[in-house]
N, C-alpha and C positions, 0 to 999 in steps of 0.2 A: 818093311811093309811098303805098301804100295797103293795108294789113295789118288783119285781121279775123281777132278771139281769141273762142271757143266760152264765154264768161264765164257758163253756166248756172247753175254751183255757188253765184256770190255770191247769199247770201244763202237759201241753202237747209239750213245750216247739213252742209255735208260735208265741215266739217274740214281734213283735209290739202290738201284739192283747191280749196277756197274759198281759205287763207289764200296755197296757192300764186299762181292766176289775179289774188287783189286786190292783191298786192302787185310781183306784175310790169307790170299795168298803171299802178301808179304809178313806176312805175321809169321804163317808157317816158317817162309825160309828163314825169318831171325831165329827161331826155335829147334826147327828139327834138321839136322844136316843128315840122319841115319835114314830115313823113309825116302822112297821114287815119288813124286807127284805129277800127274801127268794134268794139264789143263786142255780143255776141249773148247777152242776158240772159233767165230767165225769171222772176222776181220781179219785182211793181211796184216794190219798195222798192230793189230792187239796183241801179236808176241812182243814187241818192245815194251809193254805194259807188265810181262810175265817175269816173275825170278830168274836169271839167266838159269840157273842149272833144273830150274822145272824142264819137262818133256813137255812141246804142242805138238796138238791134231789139232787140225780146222775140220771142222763138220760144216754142213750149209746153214743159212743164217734162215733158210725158210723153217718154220717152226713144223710143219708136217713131215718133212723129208728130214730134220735133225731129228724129232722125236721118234718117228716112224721106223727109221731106217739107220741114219750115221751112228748114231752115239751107241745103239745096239750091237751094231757090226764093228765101232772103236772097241766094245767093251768086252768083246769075246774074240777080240786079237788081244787087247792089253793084259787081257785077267788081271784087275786090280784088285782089291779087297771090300774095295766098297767105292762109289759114286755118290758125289755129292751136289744136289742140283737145287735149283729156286723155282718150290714151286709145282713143277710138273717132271717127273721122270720118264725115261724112256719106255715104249711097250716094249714087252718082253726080256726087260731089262735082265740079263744074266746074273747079277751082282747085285749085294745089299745095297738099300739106299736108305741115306739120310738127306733129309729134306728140311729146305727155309723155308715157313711160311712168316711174311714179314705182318702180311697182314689178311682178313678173311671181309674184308670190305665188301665183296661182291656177291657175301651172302647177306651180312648187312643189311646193304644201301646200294639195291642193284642197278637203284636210278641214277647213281654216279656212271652206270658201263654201258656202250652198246649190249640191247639185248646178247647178240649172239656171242660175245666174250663172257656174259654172263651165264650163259647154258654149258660153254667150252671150261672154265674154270670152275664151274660147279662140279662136272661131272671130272677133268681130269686133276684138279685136286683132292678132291676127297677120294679115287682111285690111290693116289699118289701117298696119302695120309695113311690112308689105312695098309696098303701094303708096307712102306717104310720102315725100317727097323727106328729110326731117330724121329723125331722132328723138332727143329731148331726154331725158335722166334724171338722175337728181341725184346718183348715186354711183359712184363704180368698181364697186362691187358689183354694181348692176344693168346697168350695161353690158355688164359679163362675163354676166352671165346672161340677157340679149336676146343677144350674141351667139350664143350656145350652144345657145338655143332657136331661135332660129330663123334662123340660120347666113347674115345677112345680110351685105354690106361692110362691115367694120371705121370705114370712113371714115364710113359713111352714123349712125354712131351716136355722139354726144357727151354726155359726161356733164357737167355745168353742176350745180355745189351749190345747193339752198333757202339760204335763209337766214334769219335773225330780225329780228325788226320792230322798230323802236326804242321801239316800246312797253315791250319788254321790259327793263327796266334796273332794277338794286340800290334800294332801296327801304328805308323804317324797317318791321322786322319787325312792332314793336310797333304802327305804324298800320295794318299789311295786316291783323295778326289783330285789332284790332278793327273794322275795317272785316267781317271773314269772320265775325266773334260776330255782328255787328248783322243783315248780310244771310241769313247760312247758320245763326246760331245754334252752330257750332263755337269752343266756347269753350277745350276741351286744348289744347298741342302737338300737332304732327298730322305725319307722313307726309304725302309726296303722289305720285299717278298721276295720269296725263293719256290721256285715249285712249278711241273705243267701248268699250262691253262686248261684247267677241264674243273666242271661241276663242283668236284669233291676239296677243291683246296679251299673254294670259295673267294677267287681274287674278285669276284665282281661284288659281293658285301664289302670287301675294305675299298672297295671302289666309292660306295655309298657313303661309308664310316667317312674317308677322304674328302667326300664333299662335305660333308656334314662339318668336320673338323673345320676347314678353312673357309667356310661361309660364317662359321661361328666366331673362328681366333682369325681374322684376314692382316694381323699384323706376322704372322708367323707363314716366313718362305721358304717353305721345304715343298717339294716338288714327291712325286710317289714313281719308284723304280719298282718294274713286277719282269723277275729274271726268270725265263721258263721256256721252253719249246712247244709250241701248240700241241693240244691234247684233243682226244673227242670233246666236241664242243668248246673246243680253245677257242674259236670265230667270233661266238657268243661275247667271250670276253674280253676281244680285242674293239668290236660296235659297241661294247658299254663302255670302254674308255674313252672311245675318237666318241658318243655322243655326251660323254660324262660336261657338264659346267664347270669342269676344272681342268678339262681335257687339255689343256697347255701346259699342266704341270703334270701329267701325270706318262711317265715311258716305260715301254712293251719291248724289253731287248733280245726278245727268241732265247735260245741256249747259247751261255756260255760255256767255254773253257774253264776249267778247274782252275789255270792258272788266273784271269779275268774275273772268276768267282772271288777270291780269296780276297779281293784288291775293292770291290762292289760290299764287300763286307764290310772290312777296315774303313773305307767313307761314308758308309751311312752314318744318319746321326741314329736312329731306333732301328729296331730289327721288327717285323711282322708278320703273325702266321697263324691266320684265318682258321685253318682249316678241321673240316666238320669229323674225317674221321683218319686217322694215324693208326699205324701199327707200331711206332714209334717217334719221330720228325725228327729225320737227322738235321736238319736245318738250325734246329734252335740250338741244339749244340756246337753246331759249327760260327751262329751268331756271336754265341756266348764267349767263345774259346777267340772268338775277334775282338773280345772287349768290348760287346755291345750290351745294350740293353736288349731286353726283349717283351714283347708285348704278346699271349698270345691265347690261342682258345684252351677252354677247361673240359673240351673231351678227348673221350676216349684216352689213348696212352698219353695224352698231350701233358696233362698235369704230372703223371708219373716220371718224365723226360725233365721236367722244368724244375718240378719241389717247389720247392718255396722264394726259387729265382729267378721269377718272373712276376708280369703284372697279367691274373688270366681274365678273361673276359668269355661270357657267352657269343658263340661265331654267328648264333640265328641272330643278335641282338645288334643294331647299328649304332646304338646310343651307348653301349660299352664298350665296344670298339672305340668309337670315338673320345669320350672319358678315358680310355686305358692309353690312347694316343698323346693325349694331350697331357696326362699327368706327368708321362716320360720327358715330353719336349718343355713343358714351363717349367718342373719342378727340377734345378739341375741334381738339388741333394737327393732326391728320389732316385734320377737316372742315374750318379754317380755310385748310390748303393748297389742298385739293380748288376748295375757293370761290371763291381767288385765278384758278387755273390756268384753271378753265370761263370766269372774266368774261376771262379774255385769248382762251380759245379762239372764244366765242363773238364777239368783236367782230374775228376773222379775218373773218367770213361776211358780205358785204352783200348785199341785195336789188338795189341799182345795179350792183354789177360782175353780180350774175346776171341782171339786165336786159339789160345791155350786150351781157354775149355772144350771150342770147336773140337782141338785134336785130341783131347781127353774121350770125346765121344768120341771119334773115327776109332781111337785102338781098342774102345769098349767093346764098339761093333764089330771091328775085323778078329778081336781075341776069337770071338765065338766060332768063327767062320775058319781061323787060318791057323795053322799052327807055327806061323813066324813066332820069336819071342817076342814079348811087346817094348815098345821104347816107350823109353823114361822122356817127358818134357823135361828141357831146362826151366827152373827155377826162374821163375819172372816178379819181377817187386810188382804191386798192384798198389796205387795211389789212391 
C-alpha cells in the first residue's frame, strides 16, 4: 500500500501540529516496513526530520498554492491510497482523505482568531470533515464537539490520544537550570508555561495569578518562564509582562528548540497551563513525563489529559490559579505526589500505540478503495 501524510508543518515551527505529523511518522516506520509513505514537505531542512526510507515532495509552504494546486497535482502523479492531512485537504483532492482535526476552537471561541482565519477555517473545515472518509482527534472532548458541529456519523469519527516523546523524561534539576542560566541567562527558580502568545492560552491571567502569588508569599523566589513564539495578539502579552509589578521576575523566551524545550522542563520547579480551550495539551504531558508537577485549567479536554494528576483550577478565576500555585510550591509532600502520579500518567500515552491505530485506519480506508492486500500491523505492547 501506499499512504501519503500532508507533513508541511515539519519544520515550520507550528508547535502542536509539527510535533503531532513528526512523531507519527516515526511511529509508522517502527511499524510498517511493507507500505511506500510518501511525506509532502515544505522546508528544505524538513527532510532530515523524515524516516530515511520515506519518499518527499516539497510542495510550497503558501497555504493557497499548496492547497490549491501542489498537493492535487503531487497526488495524481503519486496515486497513493489515501492522504492524510491536518485539518484542511486539498480541492479537488483525487484520493481518500483522512483528516486530524485536533481541535474546533474556532467555532467555539472565535474571539481567540483573527476574524478572517475564522471565516477560512469554518468553511475549509467543515468542507474537509464532511468530505473525509476518517477523521482523527485526540480527545473525547473534541470528538463530542465535531460531532455536535457538524452532526456527522458517529462511526466516521475516532478519537486516537497525542502522546509524548521520549525525549521527555525526569532529568537532574540541577543540570537543566544550569544548562537554562548558560543558554537563557535565567538564573531564579522559575515557574513554567509552554504555548503561543495569543488569547486562548491565557498567559496574561497567570500573569495576574503571578502577581497575586508573590505580592502574597514575597518570601518565595521563583521568577515565571512563558516559552512560546508570538501569536495573534502575542504583543498583548508581551506589554502585560514588561508593565506587570513583578516584571523583573517574570521572562518572554520566543520559541524554543525541542532540544532547549526538554532542558526548560527538567528546571522548573512547577509546570503551568492556563489555557481556556484545548483540543488536548500536549504540554501537560510532556511536563509530567519531566517529572514535574503540574498545575492546570479544568476545561475543556484539559481535565481528560491530566485525570486526577494534577492540581486544576478555573483559568477565568486569578485566585485559583494562584491557590493551585502556591500549594505546589509550599507543600513539598503535595508537589512530591503530584510528580509521582504525572510520570506514571504520562508513560500511559505512546506515540506507537497512536501510530498504530492511525495505520489501522489508513488500511480500513485504503481496503475499500484498493485491491492491494492489507498489511498486518506488528504487534506493539501498549503501557
Amino acid at each position: 500500500m501506499r499512504f501519503s501524510v500532508d507533513a508541511h508543518a515539519i519544520g515550520r515551527h507550528l508547535t502542536g501540529n509539527e510535533v503531532y505529523v513528526k512523531n507519527l511518522l516515526h511511529g509508522f516506520a517502527a511499524l510498517d516496513n511493507g507500505s511506500q509513505f510518501i511525506a509532502y514537505i515544505s522546508e528544505p531542512g524538513a527532510a532530515r526530520e523524515i524516516p530515511e526510507r520515506f519518499d518527499c515532495r516539497y510542495v510550497a509552504p503558501n497555504p493557497f498554492l499548496r492547497l490549491g494546486y501542489d498537493l492535487t497535482s503531487r497526488l495524481r502523479k503519486d496515486r497513493p491510497d489515501l492522504i492524510h492531512v491536518q485539518y484542511t485537504a486539498p480541492l479537488g483532492c483525487p484520493v481518500p482523505v483522512v483528516v486530524s482535526v485536533h481541535d474546533i476552537s474556532f467555532v467555539d471561541h472565535p474571539e481567540f482568531f483573527p476574524l478572517p482565519r475564522v471565516a477560512q477555517l469554518r468553511v475549509t473545515v467543515e468542507r474537509t470533515v464532511r468530505r473525509a472518509a476518517r477523521v482523527l482527534t485526540p480527545s473525547e472532548f473534541s470528538r463530542r464537539e465535531i460531532l455536535r458541529t457538524y452532526q456527522v456519523d458517529p462511526e466516521k469519527v475516532k478519537a486516537i490520544p497525542n502522546a509524548v516523546s521520549s525525549e521527555y523524561r525526569p532529568r537532574s534539576r540541577e543540570q537543566a537550570r544550569a544548562l537554562v542560566r548558560e543558554r537563557f541567562g535565567i538564573s531564579a527558580p522559575f515557574l513554567l508555561t509552554v504555548g503561543d502568545l495569543q488569547p486562548r492560552k491565557n498567559q496574561a491571567g497567570l500573569i495576574r495569578a503571578f502577581e497575586e502569588l508573590v505580592s502574597a508569599y514575597p518570601e518565595l523566589p521563583h521568577h515565571l518562564v512563558i516559552v512560546g513564539k508570538e501569536g495573534w495578539k502575542g504583543a498583548g502579552v508581551r506589554r502585560r509582562a514588561q508593565r506587570s509589578r513583578a516584571a523583573e521576575r517574570i521572562h518572554l523566551t520566543g520559541f524554543v528548540s525541542d532540544e532547549d524545550l526538554k532542558w526548560f522542563y527538567a528546571a522548573c520547579e512547577i509546570f503551568v497551563f492556563p489555557s481556556f480551550y484545548e483540543g488536548f495539551g500536549l504540554p501537560i504531558l510532556e511536563a509530567m513525563a519531566s517529572g514535574r508537577a503540574v498545575a492546570c485549567s479544568n476545561a475543556t479536554a484539559v481535565p481528560e489529559v491530566a485525570d486526577a494528576c494534577a492540581i486544576l483550577f478555573d483559568p477565568a478565576s486569578t485566585r485559583e490559579m494562584t491557590l493551585a500555585m502556591r500549594d505546589l510550591l509550599i507543600d513539598a509532600e503535595l508537589r512530591s505526589r503530584i510528580e509521582r502520579l504525572g510520570v506514571q500518567r504520562a508513560a500511559s500515552y505512546s506515540w506507537k500505540n497512536t501510530a498504530k491505530r492511525t495505520l489501522e485506519v489508513y488500511y480500513e480506508i485504503a481496503a475499500r478503495t484498493s485491491a492491494a492486500k492489507p498489511v498486518t500491523v506488528k504487534s506493539v505492547p501498549v503501557s
